[in-house]
C-alpha positions in Angstrom: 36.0 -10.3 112.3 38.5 -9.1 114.6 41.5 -10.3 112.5 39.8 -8.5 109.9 40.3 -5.2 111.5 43.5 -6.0 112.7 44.7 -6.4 109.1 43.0 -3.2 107.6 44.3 -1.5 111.0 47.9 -2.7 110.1 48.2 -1.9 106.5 46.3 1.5 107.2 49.2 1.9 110.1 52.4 0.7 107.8 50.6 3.8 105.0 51.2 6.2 107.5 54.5 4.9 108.9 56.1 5.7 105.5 54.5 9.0 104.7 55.0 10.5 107.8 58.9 9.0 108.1 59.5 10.2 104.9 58.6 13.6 105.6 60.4 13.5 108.5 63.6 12.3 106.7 63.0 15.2 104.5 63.1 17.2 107.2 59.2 18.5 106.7 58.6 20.1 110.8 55.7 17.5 112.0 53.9 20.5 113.5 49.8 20.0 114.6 49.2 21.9 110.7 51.7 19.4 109.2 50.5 16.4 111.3 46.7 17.2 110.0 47.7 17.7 106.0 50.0 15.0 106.1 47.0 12.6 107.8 44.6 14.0 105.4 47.2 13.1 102.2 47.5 9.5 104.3 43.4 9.5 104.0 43.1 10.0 100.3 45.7 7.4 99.8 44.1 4.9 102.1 40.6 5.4 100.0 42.3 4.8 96.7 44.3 1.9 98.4 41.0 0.7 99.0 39.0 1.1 95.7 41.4 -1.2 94.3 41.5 -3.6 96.7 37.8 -4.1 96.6 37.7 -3.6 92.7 40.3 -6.4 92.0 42.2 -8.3 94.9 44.9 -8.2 97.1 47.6 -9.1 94.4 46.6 -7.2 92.2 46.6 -4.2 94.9 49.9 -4.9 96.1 51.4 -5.1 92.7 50.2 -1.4 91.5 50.9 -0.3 95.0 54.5 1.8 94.0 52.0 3.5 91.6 48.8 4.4 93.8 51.0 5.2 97.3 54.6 5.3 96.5 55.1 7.5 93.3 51.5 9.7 94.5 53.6 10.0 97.7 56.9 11.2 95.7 54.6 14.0 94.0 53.0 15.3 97.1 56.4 16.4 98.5 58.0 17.6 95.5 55.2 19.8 95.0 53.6 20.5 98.2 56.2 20.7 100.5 59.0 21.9 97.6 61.0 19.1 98.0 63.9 18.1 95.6 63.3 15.1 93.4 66.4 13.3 94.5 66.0 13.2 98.1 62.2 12.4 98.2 63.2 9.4 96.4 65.2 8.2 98.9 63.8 9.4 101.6 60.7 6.7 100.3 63.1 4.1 99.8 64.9 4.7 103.1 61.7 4.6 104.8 60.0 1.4 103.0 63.3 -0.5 104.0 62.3 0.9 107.9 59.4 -0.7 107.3 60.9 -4.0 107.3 61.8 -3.7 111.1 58.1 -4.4 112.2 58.0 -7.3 108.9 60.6 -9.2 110.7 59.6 -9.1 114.3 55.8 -10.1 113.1 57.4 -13.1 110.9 59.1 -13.9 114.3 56.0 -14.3 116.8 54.2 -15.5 114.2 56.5 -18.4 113.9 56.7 -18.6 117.1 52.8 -18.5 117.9 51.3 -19.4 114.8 48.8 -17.0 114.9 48.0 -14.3 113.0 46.3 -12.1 115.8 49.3 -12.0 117.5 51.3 -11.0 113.7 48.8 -8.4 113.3 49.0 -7.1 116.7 53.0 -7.1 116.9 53.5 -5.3 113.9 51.4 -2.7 114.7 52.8 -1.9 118.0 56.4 -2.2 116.6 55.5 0.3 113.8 54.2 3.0 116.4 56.9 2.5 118.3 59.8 2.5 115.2 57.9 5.5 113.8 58.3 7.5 117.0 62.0 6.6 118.2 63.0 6.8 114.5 61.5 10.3 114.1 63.1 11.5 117.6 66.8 9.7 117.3 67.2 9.2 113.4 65.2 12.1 111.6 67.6 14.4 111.9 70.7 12.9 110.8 69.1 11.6 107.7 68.1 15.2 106.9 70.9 16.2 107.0 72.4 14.1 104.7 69.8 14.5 101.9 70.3 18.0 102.2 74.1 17.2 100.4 74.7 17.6 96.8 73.0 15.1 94.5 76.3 12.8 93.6 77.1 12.2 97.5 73.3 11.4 98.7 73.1 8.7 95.8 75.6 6.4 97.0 73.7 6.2 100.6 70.7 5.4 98.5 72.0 2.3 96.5 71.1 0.0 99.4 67.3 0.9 100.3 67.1 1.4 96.0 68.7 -2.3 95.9 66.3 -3.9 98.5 63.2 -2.0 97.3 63.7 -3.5 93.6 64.6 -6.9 95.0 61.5 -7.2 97.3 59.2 -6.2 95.0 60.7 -8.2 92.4 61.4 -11.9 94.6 57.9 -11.4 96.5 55.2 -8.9 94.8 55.5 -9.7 91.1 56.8 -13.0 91.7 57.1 -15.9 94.0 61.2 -16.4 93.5 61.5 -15.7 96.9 59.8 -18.2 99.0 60.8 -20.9 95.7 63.8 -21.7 98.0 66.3 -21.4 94.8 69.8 -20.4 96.4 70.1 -18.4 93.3 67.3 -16.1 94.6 67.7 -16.1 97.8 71.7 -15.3 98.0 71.0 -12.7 95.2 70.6 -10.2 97.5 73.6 -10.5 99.5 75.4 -10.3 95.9 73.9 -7.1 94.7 74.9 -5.8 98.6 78.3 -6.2 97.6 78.7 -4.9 94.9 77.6 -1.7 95.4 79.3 -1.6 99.3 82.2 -2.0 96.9 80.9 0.9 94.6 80.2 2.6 97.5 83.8 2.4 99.1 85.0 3.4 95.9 82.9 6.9 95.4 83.2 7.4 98.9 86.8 7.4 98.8 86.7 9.4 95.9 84.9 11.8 97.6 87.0 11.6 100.8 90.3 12.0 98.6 88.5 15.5 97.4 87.8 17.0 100.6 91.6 16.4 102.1 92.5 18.2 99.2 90.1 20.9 99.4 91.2 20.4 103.2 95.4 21.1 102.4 94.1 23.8 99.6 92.3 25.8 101.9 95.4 25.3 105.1 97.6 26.6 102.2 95.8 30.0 101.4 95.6 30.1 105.3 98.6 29.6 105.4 99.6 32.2 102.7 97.4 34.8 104.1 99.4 35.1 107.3 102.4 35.1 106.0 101.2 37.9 104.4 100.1 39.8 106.9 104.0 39.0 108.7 105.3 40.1 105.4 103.9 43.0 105.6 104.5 43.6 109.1 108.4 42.6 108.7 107.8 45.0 105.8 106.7 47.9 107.7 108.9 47.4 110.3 111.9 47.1 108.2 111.0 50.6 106.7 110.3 52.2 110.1 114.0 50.8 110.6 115.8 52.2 107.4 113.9 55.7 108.1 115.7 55.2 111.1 119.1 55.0 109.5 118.4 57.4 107.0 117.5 60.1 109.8 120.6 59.3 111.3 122.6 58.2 108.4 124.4 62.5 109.1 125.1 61.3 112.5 126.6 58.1 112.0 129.4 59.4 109.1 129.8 62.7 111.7 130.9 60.1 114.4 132.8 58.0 111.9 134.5 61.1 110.9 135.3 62.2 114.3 137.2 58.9 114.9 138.6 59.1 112.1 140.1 62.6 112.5 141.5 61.4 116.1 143.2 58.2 114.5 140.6 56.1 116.2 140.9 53.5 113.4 139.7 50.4 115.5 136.4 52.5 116.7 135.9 53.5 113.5 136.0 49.9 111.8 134.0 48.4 115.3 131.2 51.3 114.4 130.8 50.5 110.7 130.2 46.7 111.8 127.8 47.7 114.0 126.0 50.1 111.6 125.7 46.8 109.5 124.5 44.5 111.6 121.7 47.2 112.3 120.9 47.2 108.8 120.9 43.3 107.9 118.7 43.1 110.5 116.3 45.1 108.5 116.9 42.5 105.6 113.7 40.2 104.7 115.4 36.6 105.2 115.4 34.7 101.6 115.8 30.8 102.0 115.2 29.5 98.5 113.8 30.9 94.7 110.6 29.2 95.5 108.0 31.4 96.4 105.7 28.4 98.7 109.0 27.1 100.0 110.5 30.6 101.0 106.7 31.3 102.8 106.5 28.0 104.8 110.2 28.3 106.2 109.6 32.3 107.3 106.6 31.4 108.7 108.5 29.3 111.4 111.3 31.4 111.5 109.8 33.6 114.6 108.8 30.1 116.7 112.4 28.6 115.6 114.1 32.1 117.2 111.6 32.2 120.3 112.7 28.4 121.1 116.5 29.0 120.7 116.6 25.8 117.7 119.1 25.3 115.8 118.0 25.4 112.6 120.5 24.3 109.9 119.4 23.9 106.0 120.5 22.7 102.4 118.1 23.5 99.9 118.8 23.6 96.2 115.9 23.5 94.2 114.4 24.8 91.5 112.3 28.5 91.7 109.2 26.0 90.1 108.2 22.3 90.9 105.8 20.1 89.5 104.0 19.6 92.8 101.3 21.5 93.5 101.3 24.2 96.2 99.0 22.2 98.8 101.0 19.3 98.9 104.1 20.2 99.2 102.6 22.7 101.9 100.9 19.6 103.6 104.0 17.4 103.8 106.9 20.4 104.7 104.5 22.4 107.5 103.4 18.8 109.0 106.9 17.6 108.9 108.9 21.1 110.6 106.1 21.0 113.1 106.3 17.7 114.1 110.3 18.7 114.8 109.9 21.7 116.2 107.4 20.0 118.6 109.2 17.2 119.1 112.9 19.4 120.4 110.6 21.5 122.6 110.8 18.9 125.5 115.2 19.4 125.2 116.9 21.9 126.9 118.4 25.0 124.3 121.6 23.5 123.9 120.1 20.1 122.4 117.4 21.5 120.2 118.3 20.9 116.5 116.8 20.5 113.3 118.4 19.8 110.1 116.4 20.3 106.8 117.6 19.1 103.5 115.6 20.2 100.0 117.5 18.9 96.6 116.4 17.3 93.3 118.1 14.2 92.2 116.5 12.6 88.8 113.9 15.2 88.6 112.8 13.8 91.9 112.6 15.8 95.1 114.2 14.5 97.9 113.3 15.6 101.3 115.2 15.5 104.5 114.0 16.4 108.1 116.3 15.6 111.2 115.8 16.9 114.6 116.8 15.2 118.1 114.3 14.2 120.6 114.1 14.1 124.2 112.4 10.4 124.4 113.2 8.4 121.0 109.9 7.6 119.2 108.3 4.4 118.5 107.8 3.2 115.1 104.5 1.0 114.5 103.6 0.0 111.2 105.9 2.7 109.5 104.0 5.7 111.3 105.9 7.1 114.6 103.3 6.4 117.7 102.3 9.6 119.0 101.7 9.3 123.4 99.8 12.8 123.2 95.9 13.4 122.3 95.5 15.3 119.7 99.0 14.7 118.3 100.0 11.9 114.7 98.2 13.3 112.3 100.7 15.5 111.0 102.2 12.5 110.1 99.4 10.1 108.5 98.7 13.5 106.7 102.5 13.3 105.3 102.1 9.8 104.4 98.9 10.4 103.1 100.2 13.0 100.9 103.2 10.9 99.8 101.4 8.0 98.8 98.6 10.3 96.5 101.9 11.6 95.0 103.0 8.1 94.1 106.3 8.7 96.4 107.8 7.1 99.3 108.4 8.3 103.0 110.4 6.8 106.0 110.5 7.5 109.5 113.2 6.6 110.7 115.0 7.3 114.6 119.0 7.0 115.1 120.8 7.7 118.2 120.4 11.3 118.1 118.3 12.2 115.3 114.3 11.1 114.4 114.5 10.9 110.8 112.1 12.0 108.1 112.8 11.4 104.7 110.9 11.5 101.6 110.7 11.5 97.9 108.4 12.7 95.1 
């Protein structure tokens, strides 16, 4: 009698478990209203759970049950709670593979006691338990995640889709499982990796994406504040030549004046100096190319400020087959890296040597500067001894490699050494 109840008591308990966890994973508030509709909905379910059982049997139940609990379930949330149909789905299958936390432990007393009181009552204090420390500590991260767009949620769903087809089809509709056929039983662990291979694949996809939507977006940052220093050189540089213009009658008065008293070397020493005031009001042009010529000025301020020696070659052409974003992502990384790097040298010592030419319709890339302590090189990737610091360069090599190219760090006796080519 007692194991009786026990049994109705733990499937009537393992109902519940899954319809409240998967309206927890769905993020559905378990609020006292919520709590009452969703024990109602788990009431209704039970009764027809029941009909059957007493109608037909126990197989027979279990067999239809994905049609009477699981897909009834599905409905309820789509169109009570205005769920989307995708992340129900999983949010059933996630919670049905949950389930199997209180199946194993049970299995394990039971094997260990051999009775089925103690199965019973085991799995129906692990279930409270999971169902509570699951919707505290896990609920929330797995709503998040089915809140993502349909094509990333789907690959965290192949594995509870995977085992919920399996068990059903090895133990519910069949016996294959407990046949003890290797075939059967190690088909599980087969179909798991596959699709933690098709996983890594689509996820890498995906993480290939958003480091280009990452570089896309530092590049119109990027752009924007040079920009607003263009425009700021720009209205500076006009505030400077209404300047000379105001006193453009002064300067050729005094010019005159020396002039008229045979002052030649004043005269000449004036004119240079009237120059130099206007050069200075000059935008500085590096190259033709537009994302080139933007990434250089925007380090021209922090280059003066630090006193750096800044030497460069660059011929190239005014277009070049690489996209903005990358060649953004490998130049910024690699002239901040240097720029960091000669910061810990006196004035005197800090120099950095940038090289920009085609060869072969390939572009070769050249970044020297001297260091203060010479780097070590691990693996191919200079070891950074500062948190916070080395990805500039596994971004770079990143980049490189999505390119199909090749980079080298490299450190000589004066220089560190980055070269690449695309």
């Amino acid at each position: 009698m007692l194991e009786g109840i026990l049994e109705i008591l733990h499937y009537g308990i393992i109902m519940i478990f899954g319809i409240y966890l998967s309206a927890a994973f769905l993020g559905i508030r378990l609020n006292r209203k919520n709590v009452w509709i969703l024990l109602g909905f788990s009431a209704v379910l039970g009764a027809v759970n029941a009909f059957f059982y007493i109608q037909f049997d126990v197989v027979f139940t279990e067999q239809i049950y994905p049609l009477i609990i699981h897909l009834p379930l599905c409905v309820f949330l789509i169109i009570f709670y205005k769920q989307k149909i995708v992340p129900t789905i999983l949010a059933v299958f996630i919670a049905y593979l949950c389930c199997q936390l209180s199946n194993w432990v049970g299995i394990l007393f039971l094997y260990i006691t051999h009775l089925d009181l103690v199965y019973y009552y085991v799995r129906i204090i692990t279930n409270v338990t999971a169902l509570i420390l699951l919707i505290y500590f896990v609920a929330a991260a797995i709503t998040q995640l089915l809140q993502k767009p349909t094509k990333d949620i789907v690959i965290f769903g192949l594995i509870p889709f995977v085992y919920y087809v399996y068990d059903y089809a090895v133990t519910v509709y069949s016996n294959l499982f407990y046949s003890g056929g290797e075939v059967v039983t190690e088909f599980l662990g087969f179909m798991l990796c596959i699709f933690y291979v098709l996983f890594l694949c689509i996820y890498f996809k995906q993480y290939e994406e958003k480091k280009e939507i990452e570089q896309r977006n530092k590049t119109m940052e990027l752009q924007r504040i040079q920009s607003e220093k263009e425009v700021e050189m720009m209205k500076r540089s006009e505030y400077a030549v209404a300047i000379l213009r105001h006193d453009m009658r002064h300067f050729l008065t005094d010019i005159a004046g020396f002039i008229e008293n045979d002052e030649k070397d004043r005269a000449l020493s004036y004119i240079h100096e009237i120059v130099n005031t206007v050069d200075k009001t000059a935008t500085k042009k590096y190259c033709s190319n537009r994302i080139i010529n933007m990434i250089l000025a925007s380090y021209e301020n922090t280059i003066k400020e630090n006193g750096i020696d800044f030497l460069y070659t660059i011929q190239i052409p005014e277009k070049l087959a690489i996209s903005d974003s990358d060649i953004s992502s490998i130049l910024s990384n690699g002239i901040e890296n240097a720029v960091h790097a000669v910061s810990f040298l006196d004035e005197k010592s800090r120099k950095i040597k940038l090289d920009l030419h085609m060869n072969n319709d390939k572009l070769l890339i050249s970044v020297k500067n001297t260091y203060a302590k010479e780097p070590k090189i691990v693996d191919g990737l200079p070891q950074a001894e500062e948190n916070g610091h080395g990805f500039g360069t596994q971004s770079i090599r990143y980049v490189t490699e999505k390119l199909q190219g090749n980079c080298q760090f490299m450190v000589d006796k004066e220089y560190f050494i980055l070269r690449i080519v695309l």
